[in-house]
DSSP file (Angstrom, degrees, kcal/mol; ACC not computed):
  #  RESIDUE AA STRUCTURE BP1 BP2  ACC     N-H-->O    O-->H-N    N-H-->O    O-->H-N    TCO  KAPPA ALPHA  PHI   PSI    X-CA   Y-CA   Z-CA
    1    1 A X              0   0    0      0, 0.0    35,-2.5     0, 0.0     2,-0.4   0.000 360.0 360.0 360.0 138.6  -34.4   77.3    6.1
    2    2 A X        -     0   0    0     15,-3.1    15,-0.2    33,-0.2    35,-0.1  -0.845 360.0-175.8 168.5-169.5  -35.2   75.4    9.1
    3    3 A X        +     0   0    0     -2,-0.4    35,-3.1    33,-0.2     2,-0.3  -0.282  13.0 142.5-147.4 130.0  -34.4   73.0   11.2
    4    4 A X  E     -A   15   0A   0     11,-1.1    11,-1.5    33,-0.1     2,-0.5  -0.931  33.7-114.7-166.4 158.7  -35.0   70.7   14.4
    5    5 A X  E     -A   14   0A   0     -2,-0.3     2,-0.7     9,-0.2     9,-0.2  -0.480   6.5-144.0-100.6 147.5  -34.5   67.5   15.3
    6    6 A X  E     -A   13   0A   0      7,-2.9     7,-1.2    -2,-0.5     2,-0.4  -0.844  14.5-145.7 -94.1 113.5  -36.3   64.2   16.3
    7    7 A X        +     0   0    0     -2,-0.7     2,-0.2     5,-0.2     5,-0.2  -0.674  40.1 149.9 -89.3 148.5  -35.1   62.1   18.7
    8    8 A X    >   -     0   0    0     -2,-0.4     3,-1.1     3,-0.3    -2,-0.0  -0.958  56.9 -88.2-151.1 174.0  -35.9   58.5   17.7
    9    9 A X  T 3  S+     0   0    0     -2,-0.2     3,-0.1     1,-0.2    -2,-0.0   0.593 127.4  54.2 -67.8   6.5  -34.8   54.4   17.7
   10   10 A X  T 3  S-     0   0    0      1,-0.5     2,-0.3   135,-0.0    -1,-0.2   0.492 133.4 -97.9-111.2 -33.8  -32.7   54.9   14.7
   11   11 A X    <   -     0   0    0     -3,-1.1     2,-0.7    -5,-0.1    -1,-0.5  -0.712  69.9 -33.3 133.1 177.1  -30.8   57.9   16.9
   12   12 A X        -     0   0    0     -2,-0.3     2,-0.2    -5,-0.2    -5,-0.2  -0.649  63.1-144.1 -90.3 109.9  -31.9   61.9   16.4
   13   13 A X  E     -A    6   0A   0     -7,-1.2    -7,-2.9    -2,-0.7     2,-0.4  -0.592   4.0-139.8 -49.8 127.1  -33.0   63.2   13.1
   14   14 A X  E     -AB   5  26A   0     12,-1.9    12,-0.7    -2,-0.2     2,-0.3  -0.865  14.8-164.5-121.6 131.7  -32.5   66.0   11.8
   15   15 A X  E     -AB   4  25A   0    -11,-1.5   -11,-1.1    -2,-0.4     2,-0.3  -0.461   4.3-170.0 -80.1 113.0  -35.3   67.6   10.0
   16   16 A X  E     - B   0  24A   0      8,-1.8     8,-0.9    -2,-0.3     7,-0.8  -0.862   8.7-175.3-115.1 151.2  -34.8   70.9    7.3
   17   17 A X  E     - B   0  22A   0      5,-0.3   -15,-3.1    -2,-0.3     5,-0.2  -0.942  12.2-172.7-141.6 156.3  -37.6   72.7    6.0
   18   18 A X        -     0   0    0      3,-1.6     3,-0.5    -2,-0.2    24,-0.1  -0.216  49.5 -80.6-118.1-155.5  -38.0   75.5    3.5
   19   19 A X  S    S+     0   0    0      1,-0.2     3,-0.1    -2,-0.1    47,-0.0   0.212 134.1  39.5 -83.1   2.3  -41.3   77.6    2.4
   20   20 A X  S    S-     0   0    0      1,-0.3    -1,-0.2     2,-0.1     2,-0.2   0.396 122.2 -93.3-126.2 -10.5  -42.4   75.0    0.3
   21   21 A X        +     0   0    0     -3,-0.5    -3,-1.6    45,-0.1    -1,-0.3  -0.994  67.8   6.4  60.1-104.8  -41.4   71.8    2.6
   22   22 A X  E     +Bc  17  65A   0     42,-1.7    44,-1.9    -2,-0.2    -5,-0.3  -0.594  49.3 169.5 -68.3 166.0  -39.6   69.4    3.8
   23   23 A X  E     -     0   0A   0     -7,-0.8     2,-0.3     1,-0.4    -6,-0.2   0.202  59.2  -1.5-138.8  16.2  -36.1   69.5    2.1
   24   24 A X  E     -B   16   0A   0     -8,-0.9    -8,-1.8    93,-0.1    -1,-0.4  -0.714  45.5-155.9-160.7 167.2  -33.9   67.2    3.8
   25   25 A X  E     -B   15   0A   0     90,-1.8    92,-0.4    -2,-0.3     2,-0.4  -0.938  20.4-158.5-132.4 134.8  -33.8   64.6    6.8
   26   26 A X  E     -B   14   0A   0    -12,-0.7   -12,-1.9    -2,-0.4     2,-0.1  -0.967  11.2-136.0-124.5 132.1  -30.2   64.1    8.1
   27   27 A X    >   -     0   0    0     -2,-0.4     3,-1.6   -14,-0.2   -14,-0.2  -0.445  38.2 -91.1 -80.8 170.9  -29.6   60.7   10.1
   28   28 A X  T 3  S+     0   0    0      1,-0.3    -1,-0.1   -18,-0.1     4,-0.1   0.679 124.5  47.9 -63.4 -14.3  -27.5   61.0   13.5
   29   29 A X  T 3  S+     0   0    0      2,-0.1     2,-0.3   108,-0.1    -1,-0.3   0.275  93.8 105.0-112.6  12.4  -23.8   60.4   12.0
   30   30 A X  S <  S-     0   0    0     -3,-1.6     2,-0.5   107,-0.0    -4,-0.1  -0.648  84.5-103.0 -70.8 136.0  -24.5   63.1    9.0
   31   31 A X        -     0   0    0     -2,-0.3    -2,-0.1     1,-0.0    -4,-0.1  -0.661  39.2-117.4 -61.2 119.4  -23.0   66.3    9.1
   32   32 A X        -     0   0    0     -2,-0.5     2,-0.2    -4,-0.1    -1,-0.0  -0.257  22.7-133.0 -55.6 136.4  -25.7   68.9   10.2
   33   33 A X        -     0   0    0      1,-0.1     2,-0.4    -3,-0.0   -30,-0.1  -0.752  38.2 -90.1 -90.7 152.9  -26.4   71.6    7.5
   34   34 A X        +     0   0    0     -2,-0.2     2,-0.2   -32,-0.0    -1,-0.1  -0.560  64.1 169.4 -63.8 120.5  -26.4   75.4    8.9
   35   35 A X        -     0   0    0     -2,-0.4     2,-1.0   -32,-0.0   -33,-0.2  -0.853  51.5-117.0-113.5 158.0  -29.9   76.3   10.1
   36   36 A X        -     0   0    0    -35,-2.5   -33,-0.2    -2,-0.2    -2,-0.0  -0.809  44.2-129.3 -97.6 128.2  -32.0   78.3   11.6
   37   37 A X        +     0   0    0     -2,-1.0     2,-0.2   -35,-0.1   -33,-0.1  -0.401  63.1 102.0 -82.8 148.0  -33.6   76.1   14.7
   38   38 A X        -     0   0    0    -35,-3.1     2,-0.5     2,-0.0    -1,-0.1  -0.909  56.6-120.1 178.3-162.7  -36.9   76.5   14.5
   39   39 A X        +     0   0    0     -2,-0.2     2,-0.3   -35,-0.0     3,-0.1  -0.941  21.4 160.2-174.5 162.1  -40.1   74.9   13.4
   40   40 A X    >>> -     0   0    0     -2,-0.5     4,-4.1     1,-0.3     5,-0.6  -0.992  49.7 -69.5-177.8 174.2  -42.9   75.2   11.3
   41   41 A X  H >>5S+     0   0    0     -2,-0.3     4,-3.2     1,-0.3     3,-1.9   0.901 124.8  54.9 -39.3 -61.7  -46.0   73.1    9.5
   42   42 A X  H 3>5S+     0   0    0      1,-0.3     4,-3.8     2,-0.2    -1,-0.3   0.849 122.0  22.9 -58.0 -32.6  -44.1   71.4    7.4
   43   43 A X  H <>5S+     0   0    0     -3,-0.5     4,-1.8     1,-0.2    -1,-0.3   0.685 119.0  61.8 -97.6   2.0  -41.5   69.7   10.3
   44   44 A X  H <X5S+     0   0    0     -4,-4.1     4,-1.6    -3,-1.9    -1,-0.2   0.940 110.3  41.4 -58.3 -62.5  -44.2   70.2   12.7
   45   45 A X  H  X<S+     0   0    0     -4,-3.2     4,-2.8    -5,-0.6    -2,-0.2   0.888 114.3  47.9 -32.3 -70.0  -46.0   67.7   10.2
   46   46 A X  H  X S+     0   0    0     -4,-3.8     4,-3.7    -5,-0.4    -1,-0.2   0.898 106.5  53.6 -64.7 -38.7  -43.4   65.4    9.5
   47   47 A X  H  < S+     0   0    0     -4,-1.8     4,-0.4     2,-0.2    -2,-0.2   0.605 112.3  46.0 -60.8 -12.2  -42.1   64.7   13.3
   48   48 A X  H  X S+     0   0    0     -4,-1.6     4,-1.0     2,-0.1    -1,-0.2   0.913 116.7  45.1 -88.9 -41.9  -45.5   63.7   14.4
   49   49 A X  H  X S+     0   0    0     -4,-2.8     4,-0.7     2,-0.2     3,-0.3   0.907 113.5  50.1 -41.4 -54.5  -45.8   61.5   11.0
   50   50 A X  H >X>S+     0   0    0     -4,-3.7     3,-2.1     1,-0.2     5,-0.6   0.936 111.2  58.8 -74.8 -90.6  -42.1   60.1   11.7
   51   51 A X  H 3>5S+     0   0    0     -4,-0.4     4,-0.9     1,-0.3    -1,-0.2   0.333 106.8  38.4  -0.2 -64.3  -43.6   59.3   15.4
   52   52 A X  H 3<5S+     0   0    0     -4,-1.0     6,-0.9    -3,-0.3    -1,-0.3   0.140 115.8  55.6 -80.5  -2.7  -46.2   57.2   14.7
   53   53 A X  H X<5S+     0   0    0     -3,-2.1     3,-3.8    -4,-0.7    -2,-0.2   0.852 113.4  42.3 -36.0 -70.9  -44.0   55.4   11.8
   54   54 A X  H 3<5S+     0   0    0     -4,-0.5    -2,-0.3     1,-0.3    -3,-0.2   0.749 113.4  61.6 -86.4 -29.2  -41.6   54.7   14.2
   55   55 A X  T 3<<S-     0   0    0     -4,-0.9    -1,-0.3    -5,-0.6    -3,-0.1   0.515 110.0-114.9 -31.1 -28.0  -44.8   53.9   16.3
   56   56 A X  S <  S+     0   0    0     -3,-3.8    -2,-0.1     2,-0.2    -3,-0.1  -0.057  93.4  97.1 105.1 -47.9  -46.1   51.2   14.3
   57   57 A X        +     0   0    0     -6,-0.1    -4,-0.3     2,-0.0     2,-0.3   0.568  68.9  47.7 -72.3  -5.9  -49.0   53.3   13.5
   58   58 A X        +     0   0    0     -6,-0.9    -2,-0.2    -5,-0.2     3,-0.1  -0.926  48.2 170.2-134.8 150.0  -48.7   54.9   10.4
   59   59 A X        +     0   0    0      1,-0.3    26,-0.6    -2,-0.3     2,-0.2   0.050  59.9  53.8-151.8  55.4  -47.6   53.7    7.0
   60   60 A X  S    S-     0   0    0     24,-0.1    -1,-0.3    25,-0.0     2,-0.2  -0.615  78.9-121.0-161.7  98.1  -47.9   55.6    4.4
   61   61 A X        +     0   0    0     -2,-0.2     2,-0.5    58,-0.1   -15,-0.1  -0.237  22.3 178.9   8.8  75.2  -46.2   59.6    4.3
   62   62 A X        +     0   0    0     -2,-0.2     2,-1.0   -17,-0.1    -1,-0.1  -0.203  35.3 139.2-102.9  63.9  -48.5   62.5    3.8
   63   63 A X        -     0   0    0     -2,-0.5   -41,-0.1    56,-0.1    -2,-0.1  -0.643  58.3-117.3-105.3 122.0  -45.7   65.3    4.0
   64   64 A X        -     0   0    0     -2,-1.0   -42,-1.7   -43,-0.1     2,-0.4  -0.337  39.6-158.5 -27.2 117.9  -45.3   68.3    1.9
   65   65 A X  B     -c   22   0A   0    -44,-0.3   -42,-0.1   -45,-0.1    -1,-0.1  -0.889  29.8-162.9-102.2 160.9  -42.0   67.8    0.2
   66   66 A X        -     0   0    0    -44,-1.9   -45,-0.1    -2,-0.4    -2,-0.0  -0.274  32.0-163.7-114.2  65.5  -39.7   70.4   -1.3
   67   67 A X        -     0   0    0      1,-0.1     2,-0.4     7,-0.0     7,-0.1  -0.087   4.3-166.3 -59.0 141.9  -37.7   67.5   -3.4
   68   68 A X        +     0   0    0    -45,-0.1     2,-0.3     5,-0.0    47,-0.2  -0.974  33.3  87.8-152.6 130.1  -34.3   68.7   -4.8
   69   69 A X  S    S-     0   0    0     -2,-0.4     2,-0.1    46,-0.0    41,-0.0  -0.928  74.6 -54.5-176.3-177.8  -32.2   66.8   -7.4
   70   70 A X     >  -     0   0    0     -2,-0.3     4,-0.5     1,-0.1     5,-0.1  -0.573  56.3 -99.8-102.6-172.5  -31.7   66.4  -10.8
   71   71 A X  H  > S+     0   0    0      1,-0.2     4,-0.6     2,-0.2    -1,-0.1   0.649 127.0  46.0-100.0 -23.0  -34.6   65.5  -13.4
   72   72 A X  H  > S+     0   0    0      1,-0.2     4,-1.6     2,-0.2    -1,-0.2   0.759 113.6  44.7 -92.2  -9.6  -33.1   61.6  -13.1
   73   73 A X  H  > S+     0   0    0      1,-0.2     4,-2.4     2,-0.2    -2,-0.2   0.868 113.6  53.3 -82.2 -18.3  -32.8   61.4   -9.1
   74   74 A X  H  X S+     0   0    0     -4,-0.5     4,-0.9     1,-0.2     5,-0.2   0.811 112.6  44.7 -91.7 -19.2  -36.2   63.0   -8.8
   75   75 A X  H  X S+     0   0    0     -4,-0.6     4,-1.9     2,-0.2    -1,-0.2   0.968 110.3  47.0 -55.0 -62.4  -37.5   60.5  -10.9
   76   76 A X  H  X S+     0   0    0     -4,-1.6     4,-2.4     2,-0.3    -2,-0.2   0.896 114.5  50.3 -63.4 -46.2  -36.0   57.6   -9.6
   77   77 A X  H  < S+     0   0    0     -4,-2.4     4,-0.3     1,-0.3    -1,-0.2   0.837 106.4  61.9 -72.1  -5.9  -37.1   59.0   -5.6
   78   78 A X  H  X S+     0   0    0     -4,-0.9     4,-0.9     1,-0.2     3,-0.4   0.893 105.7  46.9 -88.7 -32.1  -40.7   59.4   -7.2
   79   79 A X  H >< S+     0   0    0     -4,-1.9     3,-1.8     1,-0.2    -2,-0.2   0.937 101.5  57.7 -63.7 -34.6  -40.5   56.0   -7.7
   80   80 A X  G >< S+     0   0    0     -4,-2.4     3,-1.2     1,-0.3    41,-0.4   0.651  93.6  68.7 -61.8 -25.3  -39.4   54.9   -4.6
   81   81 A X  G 34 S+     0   0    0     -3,-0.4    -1,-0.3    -4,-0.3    -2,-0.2   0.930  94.2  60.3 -69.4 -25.3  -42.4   56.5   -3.0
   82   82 A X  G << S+     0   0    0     -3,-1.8     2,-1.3    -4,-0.9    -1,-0.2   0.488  75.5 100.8 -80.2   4.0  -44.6   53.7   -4.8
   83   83 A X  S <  S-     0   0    0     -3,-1.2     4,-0.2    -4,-0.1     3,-0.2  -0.712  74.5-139.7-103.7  92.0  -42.8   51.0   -3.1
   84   84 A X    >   -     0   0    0     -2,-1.3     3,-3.6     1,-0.2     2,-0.1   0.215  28.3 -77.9 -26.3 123.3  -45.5   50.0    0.1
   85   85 A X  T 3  S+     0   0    0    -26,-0.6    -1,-0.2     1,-0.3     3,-0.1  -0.083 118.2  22.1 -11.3  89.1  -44.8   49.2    3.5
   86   86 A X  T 3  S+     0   0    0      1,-0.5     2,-0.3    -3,-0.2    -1,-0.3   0.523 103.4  90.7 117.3  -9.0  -43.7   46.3    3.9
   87   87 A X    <   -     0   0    0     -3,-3.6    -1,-0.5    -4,-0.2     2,-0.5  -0.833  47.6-166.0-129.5 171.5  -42.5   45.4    0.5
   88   88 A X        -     0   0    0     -2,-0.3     2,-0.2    -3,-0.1    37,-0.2  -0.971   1.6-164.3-151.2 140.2  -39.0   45.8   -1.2
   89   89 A X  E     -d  125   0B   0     35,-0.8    37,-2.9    -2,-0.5     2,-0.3  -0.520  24.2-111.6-120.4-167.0  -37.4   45.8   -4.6
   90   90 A X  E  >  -d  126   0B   0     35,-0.3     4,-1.6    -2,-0.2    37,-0.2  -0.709  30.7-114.7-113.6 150.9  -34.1   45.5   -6.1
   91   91 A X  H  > S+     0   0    0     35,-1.8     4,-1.1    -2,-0.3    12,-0.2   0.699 121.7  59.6 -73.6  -4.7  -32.1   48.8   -8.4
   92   92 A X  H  4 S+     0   0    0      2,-0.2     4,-0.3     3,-0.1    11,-0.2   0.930 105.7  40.4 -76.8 -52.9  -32.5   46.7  -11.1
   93   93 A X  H >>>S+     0   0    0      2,-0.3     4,-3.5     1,-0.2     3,-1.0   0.924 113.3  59.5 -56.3 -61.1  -36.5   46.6  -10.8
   94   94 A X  H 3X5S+     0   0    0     -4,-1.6     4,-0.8     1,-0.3    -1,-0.2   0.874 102.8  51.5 -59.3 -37.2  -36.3   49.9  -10.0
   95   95 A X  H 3<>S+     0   0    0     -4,-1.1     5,-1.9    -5,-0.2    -1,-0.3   0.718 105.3  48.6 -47.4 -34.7  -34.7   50.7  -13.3
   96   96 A X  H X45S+     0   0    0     -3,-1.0     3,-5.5    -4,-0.3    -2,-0.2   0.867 105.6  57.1 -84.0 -41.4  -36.8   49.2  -15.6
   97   97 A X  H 3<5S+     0   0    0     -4,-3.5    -3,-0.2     1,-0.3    -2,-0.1   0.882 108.6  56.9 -66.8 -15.1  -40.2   50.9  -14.0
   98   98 A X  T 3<<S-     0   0    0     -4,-0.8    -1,-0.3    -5,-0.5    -2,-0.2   0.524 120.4-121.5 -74.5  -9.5  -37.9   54.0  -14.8
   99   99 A X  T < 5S+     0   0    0     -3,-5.5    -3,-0.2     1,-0.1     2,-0.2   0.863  88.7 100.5  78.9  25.4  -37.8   52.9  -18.3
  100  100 A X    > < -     0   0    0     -5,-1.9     3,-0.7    -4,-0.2    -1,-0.1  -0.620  48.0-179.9-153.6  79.3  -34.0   52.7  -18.1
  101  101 A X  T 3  S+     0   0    0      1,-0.2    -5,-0.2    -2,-0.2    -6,-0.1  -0.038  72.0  47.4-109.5  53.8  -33.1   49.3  -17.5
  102  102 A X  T 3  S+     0   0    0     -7,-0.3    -1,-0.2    -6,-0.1   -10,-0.1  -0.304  83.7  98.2-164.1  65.1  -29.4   49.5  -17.3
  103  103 A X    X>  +     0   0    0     -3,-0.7     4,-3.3   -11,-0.2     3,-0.7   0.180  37.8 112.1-106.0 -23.0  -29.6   52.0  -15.2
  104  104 A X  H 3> S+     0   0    0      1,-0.2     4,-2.6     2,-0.2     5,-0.2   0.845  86.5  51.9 -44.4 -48.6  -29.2   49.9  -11.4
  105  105 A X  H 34 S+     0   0    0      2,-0.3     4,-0.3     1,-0.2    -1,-0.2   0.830 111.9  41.1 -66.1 -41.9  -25.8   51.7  -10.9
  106  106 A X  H X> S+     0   0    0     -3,-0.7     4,-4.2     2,-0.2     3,-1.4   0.931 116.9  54.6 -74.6 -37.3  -27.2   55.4  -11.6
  107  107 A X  H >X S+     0   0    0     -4,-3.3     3,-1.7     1,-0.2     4,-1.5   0.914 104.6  50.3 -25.6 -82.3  -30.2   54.2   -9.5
  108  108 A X  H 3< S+     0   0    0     -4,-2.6     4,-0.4     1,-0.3    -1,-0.2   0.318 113.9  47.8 -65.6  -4.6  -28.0   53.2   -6.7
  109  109 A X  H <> S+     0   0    0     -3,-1.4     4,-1.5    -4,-0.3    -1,-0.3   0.388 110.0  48.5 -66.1 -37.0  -26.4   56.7   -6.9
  110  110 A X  H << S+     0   0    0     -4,-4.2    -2,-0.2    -3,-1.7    -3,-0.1   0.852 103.2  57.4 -84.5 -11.7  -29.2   58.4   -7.0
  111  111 A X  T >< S+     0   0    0     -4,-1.5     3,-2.0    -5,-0.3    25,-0.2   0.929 110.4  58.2 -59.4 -51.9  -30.7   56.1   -3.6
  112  112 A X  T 34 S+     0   0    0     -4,-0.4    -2,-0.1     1,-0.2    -1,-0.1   0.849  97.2  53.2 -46.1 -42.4  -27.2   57.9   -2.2
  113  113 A X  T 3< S+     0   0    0     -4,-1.5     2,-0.2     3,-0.0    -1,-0.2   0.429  76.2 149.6 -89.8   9.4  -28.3   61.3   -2.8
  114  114 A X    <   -     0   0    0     -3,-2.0     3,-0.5     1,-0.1   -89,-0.1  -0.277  23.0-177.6  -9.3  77.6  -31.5   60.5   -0.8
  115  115 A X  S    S+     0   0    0      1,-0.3   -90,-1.8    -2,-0.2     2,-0.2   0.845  79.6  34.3 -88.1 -34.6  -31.9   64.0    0.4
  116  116 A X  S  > S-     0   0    0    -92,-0.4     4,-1.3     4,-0.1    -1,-0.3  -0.798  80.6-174.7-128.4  34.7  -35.3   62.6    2.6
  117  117 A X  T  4  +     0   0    0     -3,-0.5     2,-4.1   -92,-0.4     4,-0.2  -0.064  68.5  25.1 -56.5 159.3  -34.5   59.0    3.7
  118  118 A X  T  4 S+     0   0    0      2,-0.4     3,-0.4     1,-0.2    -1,-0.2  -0.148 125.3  57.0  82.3 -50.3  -37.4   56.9    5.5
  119  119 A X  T  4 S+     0   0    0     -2,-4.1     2,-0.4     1,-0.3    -1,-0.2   0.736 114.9  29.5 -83.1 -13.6  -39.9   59.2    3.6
  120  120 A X  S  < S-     0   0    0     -4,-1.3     2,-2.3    -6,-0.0    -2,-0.4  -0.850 110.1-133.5-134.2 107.4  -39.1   58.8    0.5
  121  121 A X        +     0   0    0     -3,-0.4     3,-0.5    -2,-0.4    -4,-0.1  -0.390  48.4 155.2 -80.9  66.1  -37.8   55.0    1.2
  122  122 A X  S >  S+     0   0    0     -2,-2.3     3,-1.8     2,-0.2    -1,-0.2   0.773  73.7  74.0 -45.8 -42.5  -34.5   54.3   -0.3
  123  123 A X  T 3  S+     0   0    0      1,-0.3    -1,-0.2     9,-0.0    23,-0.1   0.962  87.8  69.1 -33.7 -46.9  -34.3   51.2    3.0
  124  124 A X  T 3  S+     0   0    0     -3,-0.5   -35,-0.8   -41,-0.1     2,-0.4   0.673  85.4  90.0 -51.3 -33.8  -36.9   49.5    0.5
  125  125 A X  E <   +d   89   0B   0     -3,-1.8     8,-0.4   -37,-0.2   -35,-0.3  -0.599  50.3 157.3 -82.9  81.6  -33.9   49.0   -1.9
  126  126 A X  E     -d   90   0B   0    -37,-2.9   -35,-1.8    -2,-0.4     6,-0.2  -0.691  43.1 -87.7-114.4-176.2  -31.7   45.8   -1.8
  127  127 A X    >   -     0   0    0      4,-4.0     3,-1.2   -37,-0.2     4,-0.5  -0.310  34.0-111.2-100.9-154.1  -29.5   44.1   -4.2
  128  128 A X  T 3  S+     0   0    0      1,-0.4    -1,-0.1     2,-0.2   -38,-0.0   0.757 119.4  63.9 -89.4 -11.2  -30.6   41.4   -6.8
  129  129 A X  T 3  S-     0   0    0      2,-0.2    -1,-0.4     1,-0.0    -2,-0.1   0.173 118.8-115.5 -97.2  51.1  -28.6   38.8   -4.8
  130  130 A X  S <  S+     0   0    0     -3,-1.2    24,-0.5    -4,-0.1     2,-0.4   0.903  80.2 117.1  35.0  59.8  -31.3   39.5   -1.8
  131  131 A X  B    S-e  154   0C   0     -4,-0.5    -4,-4.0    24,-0.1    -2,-0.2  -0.993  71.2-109.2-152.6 132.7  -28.7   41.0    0.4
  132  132 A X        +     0   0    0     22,-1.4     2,-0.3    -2,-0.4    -6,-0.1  -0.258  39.9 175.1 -60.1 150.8  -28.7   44.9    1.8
  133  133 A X        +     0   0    0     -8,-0.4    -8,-0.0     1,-0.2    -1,-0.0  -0.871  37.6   2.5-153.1-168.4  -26.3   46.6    0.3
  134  134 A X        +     0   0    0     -2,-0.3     2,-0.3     1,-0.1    -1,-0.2   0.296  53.9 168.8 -50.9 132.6  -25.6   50.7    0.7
  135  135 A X    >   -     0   0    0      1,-0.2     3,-1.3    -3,-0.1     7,-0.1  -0.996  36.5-136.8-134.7 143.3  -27.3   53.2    2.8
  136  136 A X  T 3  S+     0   0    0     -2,-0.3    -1,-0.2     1,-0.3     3,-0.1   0.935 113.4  43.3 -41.3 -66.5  -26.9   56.7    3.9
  137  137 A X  T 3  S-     0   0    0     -3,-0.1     4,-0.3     1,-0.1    -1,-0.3   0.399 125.7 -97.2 -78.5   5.2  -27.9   56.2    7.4
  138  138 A X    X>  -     0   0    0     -3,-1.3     4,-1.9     3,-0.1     3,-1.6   0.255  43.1 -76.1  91.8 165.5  -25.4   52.5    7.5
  139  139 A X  H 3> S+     0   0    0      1,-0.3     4,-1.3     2,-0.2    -1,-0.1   0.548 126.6  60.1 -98.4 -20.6  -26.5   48.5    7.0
  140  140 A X  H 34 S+     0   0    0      2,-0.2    -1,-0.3     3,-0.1    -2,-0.1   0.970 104.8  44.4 -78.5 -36.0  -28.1   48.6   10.8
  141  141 A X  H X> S+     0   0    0     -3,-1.6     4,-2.3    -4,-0.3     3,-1.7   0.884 115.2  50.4 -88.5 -45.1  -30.4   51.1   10.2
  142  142 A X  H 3X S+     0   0    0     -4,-1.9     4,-2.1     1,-0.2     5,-0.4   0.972 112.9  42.0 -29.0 -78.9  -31.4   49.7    7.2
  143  143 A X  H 3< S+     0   0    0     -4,-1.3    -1,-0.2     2,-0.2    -2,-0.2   0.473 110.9  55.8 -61.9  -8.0  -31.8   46.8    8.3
  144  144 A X  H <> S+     0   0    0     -3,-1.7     4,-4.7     2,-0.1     5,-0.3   0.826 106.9  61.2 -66.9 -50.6  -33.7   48.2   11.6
  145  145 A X  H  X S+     0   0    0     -4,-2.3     4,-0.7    -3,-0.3    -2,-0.2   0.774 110.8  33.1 -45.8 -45.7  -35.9   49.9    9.0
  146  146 A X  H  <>S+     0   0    0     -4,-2.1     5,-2.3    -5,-0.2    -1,-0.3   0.794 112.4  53.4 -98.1 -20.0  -37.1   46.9    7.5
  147  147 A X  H >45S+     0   0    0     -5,-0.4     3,-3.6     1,-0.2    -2,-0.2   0.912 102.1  60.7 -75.2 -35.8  -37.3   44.8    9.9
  148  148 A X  H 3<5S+     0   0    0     -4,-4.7    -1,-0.2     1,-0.3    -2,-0.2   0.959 107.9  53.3 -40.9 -43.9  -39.4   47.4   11.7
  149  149 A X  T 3<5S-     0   0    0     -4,-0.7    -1,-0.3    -5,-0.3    -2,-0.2   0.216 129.1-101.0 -83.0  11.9  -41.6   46.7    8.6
  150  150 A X  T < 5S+     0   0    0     -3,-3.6    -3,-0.2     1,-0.1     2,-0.2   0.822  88.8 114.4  61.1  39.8  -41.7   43.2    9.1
  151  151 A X      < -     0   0    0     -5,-2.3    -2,-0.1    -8,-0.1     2,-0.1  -0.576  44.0-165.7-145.4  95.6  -39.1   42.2    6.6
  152  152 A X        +     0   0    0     -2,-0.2     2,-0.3    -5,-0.1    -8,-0.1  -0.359  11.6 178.0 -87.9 147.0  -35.7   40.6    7.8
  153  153 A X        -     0   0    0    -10,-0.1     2,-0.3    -2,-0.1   -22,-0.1  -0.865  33.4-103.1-142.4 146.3  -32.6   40.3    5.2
  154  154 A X  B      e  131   0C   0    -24,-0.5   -22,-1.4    -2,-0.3   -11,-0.0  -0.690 360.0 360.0 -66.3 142.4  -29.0   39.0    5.6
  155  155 A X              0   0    0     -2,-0.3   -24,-0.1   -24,-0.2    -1,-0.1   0.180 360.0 360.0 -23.9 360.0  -26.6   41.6    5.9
């Protein structure tokens, strides 16, 4: 595996890849997993993509992933990918289009175990009383994240 980091306005990413692609994004107050630093298509790929996100210019992902989870988190983060720029939904919502709708609580555990935040966009998430509610990377970056996306929330 490996590994290099992004500096960005959210603070330095760091970016893992395997032989297949991305496998994890760690925000700046995560513990770093052991790697070898290094680079390659796939994080080559993604730090120019995350650039021009964090640019304005791009909004829509086209990165290899290498997604790793169980058969209900990968599910749930394949949904998460269908939720556009710019838009947001609830864990609840996200439950039923999973066909398991009393589900929000394992939803909102599986949003935690986000291996890939910002690409596969757990931010997009809030809860049903319109209000942000937990995120890996903490309630600022969230809420940097969307507002970057032109969408403002209470804390």
């Amino acid at each position: 595996m490996l590994c290099d980091y992004l500096d960005t306005p959210i603070g330095r990413l760091m970016i893992y890849a395997g032989e297949n692609g991305i496998i994890r994004i760690d925000f700046p107050r995560d513990r770093y997993m052991k790697c070898d630093r290094g680079t390659n298509e796939f994080i080559d790929s993604c730090k120019n993509q995350l650039r021009l996100y964090f640019d304005g210019e791009l909004k829509e992902f086209k990165i290899k992933l290498d997604i790793r989870g169980t058969d209900f988190q990968k599910l749930v983060w394949q949904e998460l990918m269908k939720i556009p720029y710019g838009f947001y939904t609830t864990y609840g919502e996200i439950a039923k289009r999973i066909g398991k709708p009393n589900a929000s609580r394992a939803v909102g555990n599986a949003l935690n175990k986000n291996p890939i935040p910002i690409v596969i966009p757990c931010h997009r998430v809030i809860g049903s009383d319109m209000t942000l509610k937990g995120f890996g990377g903490g309630l600022n970056i969230k809420a940097f994240l969307l507002k970057h996306e032109g969408i403002v929330f209470k804390k």
